[in-house]
N, C-alpha and C positions, 0 to 999 in steps of 0.2 A: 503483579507489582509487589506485594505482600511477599512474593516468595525472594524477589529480588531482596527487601530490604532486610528480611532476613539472612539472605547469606552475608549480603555486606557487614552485617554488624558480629558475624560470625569470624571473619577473616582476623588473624592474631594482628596486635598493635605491632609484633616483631615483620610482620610483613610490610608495611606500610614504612618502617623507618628503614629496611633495606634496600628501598627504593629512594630513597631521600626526599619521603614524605614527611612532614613533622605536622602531628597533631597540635590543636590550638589548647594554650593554656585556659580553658574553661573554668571559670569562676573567680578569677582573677587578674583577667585582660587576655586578649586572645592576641598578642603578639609574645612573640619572646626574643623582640628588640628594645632598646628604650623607645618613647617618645621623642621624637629630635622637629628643628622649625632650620629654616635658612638661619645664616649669621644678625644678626641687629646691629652687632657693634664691632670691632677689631678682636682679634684676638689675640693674646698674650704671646710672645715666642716664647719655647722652651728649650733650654739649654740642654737636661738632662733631666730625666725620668726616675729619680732617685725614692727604694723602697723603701728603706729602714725608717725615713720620718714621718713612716704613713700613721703609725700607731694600729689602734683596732679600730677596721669600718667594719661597718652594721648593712648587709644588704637584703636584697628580699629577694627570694629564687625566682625565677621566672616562668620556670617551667613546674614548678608546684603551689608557687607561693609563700615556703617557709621562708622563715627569716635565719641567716647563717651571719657568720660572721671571722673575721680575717685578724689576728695578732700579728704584728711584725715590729720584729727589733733589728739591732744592727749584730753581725756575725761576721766576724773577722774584715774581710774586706768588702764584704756584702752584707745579707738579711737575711732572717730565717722570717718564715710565715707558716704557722699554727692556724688550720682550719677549723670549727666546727665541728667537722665529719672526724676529725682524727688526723687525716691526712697533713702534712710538715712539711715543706718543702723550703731549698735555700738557695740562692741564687747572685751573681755582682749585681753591685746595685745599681741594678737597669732592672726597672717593668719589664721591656720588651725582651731584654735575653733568654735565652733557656734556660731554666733552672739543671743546678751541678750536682743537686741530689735531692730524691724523694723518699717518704716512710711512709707506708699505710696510704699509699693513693690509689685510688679506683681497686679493679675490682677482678684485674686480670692476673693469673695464677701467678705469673712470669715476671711481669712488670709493674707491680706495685712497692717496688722497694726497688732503692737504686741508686746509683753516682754516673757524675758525668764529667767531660773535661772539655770545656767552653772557651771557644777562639772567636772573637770578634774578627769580621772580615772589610765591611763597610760600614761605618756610624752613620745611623738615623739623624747624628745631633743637626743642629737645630733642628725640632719637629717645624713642616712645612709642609702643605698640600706636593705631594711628587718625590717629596725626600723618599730613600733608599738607604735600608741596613742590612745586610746580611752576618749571619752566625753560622760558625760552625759546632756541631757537635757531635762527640766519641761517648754514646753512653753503654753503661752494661747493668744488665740488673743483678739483681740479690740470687737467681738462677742461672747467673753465668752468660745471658743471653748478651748479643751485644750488636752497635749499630753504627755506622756515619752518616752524618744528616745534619745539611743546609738548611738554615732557616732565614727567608728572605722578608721582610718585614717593610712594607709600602705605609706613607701618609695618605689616605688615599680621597678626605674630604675633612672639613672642616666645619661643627652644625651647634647647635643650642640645644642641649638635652632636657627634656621636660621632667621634672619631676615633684610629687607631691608636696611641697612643705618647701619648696624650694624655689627661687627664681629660675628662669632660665638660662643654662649654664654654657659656656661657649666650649669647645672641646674638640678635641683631634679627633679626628676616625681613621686608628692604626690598623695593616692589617699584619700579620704576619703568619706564615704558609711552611708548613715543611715538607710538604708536599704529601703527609700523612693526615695533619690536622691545620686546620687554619683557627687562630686566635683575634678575634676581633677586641680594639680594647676603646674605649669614648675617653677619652685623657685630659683633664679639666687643667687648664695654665692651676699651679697652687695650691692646687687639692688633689690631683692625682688620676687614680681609675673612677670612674662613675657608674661604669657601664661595664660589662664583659658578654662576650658568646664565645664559644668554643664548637667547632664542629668537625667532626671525624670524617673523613671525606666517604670512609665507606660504609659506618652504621651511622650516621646525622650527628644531630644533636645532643653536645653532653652536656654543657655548662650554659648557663647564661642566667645574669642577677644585675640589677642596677641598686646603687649604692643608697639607703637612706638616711646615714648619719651627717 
């Protein structure tokens, strides 16, 4: 038994997440979703998903527990948003669409620097449990590399997010898939993102923070 639990605890963490295992965030909640309840009350329709008047949220990472935070202003006909980590990215102003160009994001030789050229194909508007938007996107990176890619973007529940210091908040559960990454986003009527997960469909988990300002 002794020799079993040593090999286990031998096996690299990269093994377990190319399996799409995801370790618990230990020491700081062992999930790396929000807290969510049923609905209590109705929830607000939303017209559009507009970034620029988000300002700066304050959120807490989920998967370390550092606290990060998001700058967004208005850029030409959309929003730029200034991460923490360095990484910039800009985008029309829709949450849910692809962003039309990145700087200093993530971590890959190729693709951390980039533009794109974004066609909307189906509007999500009004968010509703079953709504349906899809995106198209032409990107190329700062290495020449380059892509076409669908981004199909479902309502796919609608819940109360729990969170510390906070009521409980009513919120969309967006998904949206490009058949590389799936973006999960908790979308509060008024306030905006609450919530985020991001995951890689073949190495797991990258992103995921629920908002505390």
């Amino acid at each position: 038994m002794k020799r079993l639990l040593v090999l286990a605890l031998a096996l690299p963490i990269s093994a377990c997440s190319a399996g799409g295992f995801e370790l618990p965030s230990f020491g700081f909640g062992s999930s790396t979703r929000p807290d969510t309840q049923p609905l209590t009350q109705p929830i607000a329709q939303v017209a559009q998903a507009p970034i620029s008047n988000l300002g700066t949220m304050t959120a807490t990472n989920l998967m370390d527990g550092r606290t990060i935070s998001f700058s967004t202003r208005a850029y030409g006909n959309g929003a730029r948003v200034s991460e923490s980590n360095g990484c910039t990215w800009t985008r029309a102003n829709d949450w849910f669409s692809p962003s039309d160009s990145w700087a200093n994001c993530g971590d890959s030789r190729n693709w951390h620097t980039g533009q794109a050229t974004v066609r909307q194909l189906d509007s999500l508007y009004p968010l509703q449990v079953g709504s349906v938007g899809r995106y198209e996107r032409q990107a190329r990176s700062h290495t020449g590399r380059s892509y076409t890619r669908e981004t199909r973007c479902e309502v796919t529940d609608a819940v109360e997010v729990l969170r510390p210091g906070h009521g409980a908040t009513p919120a969309y559960v967006v998904e949206c898939d490009n058949t590389r990454r799936t973006r999960t986003t908790w979308y509060a009527p008024g306030e905006g993102p609450i919530a985020y997960r991001e995951t890689h469909h073949r190495n797991g988990l990258e992103e995921a923070w629920v908002r505390t300002d």
